[in-house]
Every structure is written in C-alpha cells, then in structure tokens.
N, C-alpha and C positions, 0 to 999 in steps of 0.2 A: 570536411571531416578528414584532412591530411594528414592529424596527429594520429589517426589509426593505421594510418600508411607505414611510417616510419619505424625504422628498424632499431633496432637496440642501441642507444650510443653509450650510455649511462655504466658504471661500477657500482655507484650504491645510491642508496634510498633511505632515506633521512625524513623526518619530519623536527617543522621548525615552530616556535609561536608566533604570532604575527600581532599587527594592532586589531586584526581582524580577524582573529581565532587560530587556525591551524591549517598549515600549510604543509605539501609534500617537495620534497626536495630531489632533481637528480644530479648529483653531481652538484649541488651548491645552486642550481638550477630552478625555481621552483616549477612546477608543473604549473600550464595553462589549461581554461574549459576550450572546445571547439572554438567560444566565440572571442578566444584570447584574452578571457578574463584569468585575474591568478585564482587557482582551485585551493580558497580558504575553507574550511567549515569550518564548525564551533564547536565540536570536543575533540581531546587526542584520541578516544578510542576510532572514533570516525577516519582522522587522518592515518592511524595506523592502519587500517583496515586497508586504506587507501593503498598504503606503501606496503604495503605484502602484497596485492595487485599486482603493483608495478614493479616489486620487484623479483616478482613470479615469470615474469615476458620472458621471453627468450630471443630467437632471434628478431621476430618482430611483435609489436604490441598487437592485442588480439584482443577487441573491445568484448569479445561474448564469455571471455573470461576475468570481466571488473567491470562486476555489478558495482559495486560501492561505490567506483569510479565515474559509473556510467547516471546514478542517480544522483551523484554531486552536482556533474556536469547538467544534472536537468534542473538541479534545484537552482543551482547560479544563470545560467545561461536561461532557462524558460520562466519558472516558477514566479522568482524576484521580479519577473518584469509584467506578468501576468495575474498577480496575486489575487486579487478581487476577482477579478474573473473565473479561476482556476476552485476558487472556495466558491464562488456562485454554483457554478455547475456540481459540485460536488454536496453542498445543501441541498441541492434541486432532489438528488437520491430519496430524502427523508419523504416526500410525497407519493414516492410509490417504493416504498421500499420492500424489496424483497421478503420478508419477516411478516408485512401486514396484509399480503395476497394468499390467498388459502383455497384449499383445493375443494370442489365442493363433494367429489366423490375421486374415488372407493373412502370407503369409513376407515379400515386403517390409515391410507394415505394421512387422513384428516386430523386423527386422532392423531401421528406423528406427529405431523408439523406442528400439532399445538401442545405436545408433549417435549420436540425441543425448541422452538420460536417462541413458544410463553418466553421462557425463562432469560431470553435476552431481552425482549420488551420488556420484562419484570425488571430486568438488572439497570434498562436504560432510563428507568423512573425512578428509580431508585439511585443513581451513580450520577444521572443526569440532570433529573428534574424532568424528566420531559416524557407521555407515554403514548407511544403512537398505539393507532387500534387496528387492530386486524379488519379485512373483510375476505367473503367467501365471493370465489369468481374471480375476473378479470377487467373486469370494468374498473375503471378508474373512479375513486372516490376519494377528494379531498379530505387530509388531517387538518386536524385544529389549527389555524394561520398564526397563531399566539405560540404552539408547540415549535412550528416549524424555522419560523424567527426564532428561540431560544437556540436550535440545534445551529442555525446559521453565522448565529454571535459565536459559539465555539468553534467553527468551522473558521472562520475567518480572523482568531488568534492565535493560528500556529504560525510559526515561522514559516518560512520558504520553505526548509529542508524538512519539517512537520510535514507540512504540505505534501512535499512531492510524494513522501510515502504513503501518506494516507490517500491520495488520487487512487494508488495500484488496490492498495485493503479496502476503497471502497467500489471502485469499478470494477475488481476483480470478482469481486462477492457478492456484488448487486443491492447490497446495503451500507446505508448510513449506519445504523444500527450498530451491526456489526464492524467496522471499521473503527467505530470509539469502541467497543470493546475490543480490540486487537489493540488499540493505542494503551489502555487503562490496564492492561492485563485480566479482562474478565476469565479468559479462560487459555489456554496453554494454544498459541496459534492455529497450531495444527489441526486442533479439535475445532475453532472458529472457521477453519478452511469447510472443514467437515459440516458441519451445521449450514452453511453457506449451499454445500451443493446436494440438500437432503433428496429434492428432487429427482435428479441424475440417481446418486445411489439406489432409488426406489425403482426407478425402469431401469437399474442393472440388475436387480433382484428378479425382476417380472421378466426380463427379457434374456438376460448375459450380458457380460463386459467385450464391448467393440473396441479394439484393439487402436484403430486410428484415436475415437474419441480420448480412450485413455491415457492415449501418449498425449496427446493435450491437455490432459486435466491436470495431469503429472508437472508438466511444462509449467501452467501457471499457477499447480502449489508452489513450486518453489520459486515463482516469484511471490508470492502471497507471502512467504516465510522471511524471503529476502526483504520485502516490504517492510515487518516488523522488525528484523532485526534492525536496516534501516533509521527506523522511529527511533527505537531507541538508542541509539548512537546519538542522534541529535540534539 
C-alpha cells in the first residue's frame, strides 16, 4: 500500500478515455490500483469523482478521504479476480435474509416489521420475480431453492464494479433483498439504510441511544450511501 505513503507530486488531474473506459491522470501520468494495475472504470462520472479525490490531497494522499478511489481499487484489484466467488457469497444472503426473520414477540415489534419488511418482499416479487417468505423465530428455515437460484443468476451479472458495491449494500444491511432494491432505486437510500436497521431503532426507543453504538451506525451509513452512489456511477 506505498501509493498511500506518497506525498503530493502532481499539479493537475485530468481524466482521460482509454480502450478500457476511463482513466485518471496526474500530470499525464495515469493513476495505478495498489496492485499496479492502471485505475480504468467504465464511466466518466466515476473517473471524475476519482479525480476530485485526488486532487483534493494535499500534502500527502490520505486514503480515508477517496472513497471512490478506494472502491475502484477494490473493484479492479479484488472483485475481477474473485467474481464467482464474491457473487456466491453474496447470493448465499438471500437464504436467510434479514427481511424474512421476524420477531415473534412483543406485538408491536411484530407488527412493525411486517408493516415495513412486507413491502420490500412485496417490491422483490414484483421488480424481481422472485418472493422470499418470512418466518417467526430464528431458526433457520430454507427458501424455495428455485427462488434462490433466480436471485443468484442476478447476483452473478453485475460487473466487477456492480459488484464491489453491492458486497457493502448487502453486508452492510444484512439483506439480499434490500441491496437490489438500493441497486433499482426502490426507495431513497437512506430510508433502505433505515428499514435495514428497524431492529436497532426499536431497542433505541425501549432503551436510549448508546452513544459508542451510534457512532458506528453513523460510520456505516455513510458507507451504505457511498455504496449506492458507487453503483450508480458504474
């Protein structure tokens, strides 16, 4: 990781086209991933995003400030070379997906979740084809193996840089579900983050907000946000 070392050398930042989409330039230079691949993606808003990044630095580059940066270099450098795998694990979600576990008591609790978790199992039969079913408890119980193959044939036709986004929207949130609706725009991110963590909100309600937890939940909204903006760039 020595390109994070390095100090400023650069005056300007360009982006260029390439045979391989879109590349950042410093100084006529083009930018490398960690693993000295050149950092192409495949639209200019993505590479501009890039080059505002970089030429945001100052005196040294300072990876916790280039996100877009940082998930390029995952998409090129891990994704591409992990594809199949990286979609297996991320279908795997759809069998116990967060949306189809339900609480079996207090009644409000219950009546929550299925007041907002219907409505994205509703939108995923609907948008997808495919309708996972809820259960009460924690036990594990197998979905339909026919639904679960459908969600896996999607999962496994995103690019790379699809990909690496949709890993953070679906591990972040703990559903399949909900990470094709962040992809599809079912609902305004934000409010997908929210729906994601109904649980949490409900013991902050019963109990108060823990001030450690929060700063964590905060932390991986806005990667959940950066996620989708992400996607769509790609």
């Amino acid at each position: 990781m020595s390109e994070w070392k390095q100090k400023r050398f650069w005056k300007a930042v360009s982006v260029a086209e390439t045979e391989n989409g879109f590349a950042v330039e410093l100084d006529g230079r083009r930018v490398k991933t960690p693993a000295k691949a050149v950092l192409a993606v495949p639209s200019r808003p993505m590479a501009e995003a890039i080059a505002v990044e970089w030429d945001a630095q100052t005196e040294s580059v300072n990876p916790n400030m280039m996100p877009v940066t940082r998930s390029a270099n995952a998409a090129i450098d891990k994704v591409t070379h992990q594809h199949a795998a990286v979609a297996d694990m991320l279908a795997d979600y759809g069998d116990s997906d967060l949306l189809c576990y339900r609480a079996e008591m207090p009644t409000e609790l219950v009546l929550r979740q299925s007041e907002i978790w219907d409505p994205a199992l509703d939108w995923a039969a609907d948008a997808l084809g495919v309708r996972l079913e809820p259960r009460s408890g924690v036990l594990h119980t197998p979905q339909d193996p026919a639904a679960l193959d459908h969600l896996r044939g999607l999962v496994h036709e995103m690019t790379p840089f699809q990909l690496a986004a949709f890993h953070d929207l679906v591990a972040m949130s703990g559903s399949l579900i909900l990470g094709f609706a962040a992809t599809k725009g079912w609902r305004e991110a934000s409010e997908i983050w929210d729906i994601s963590r109904l649980d949490e909100l409900w013991q902050e309600q019963q109990w108060g907000q823990d001030e450690e937890a929060q700063a964590t939940a905060d932390l991986k909204r806005r990667a959940f946000l950066h996620a989708k903006r992400f996607y769509d760039f790609s």
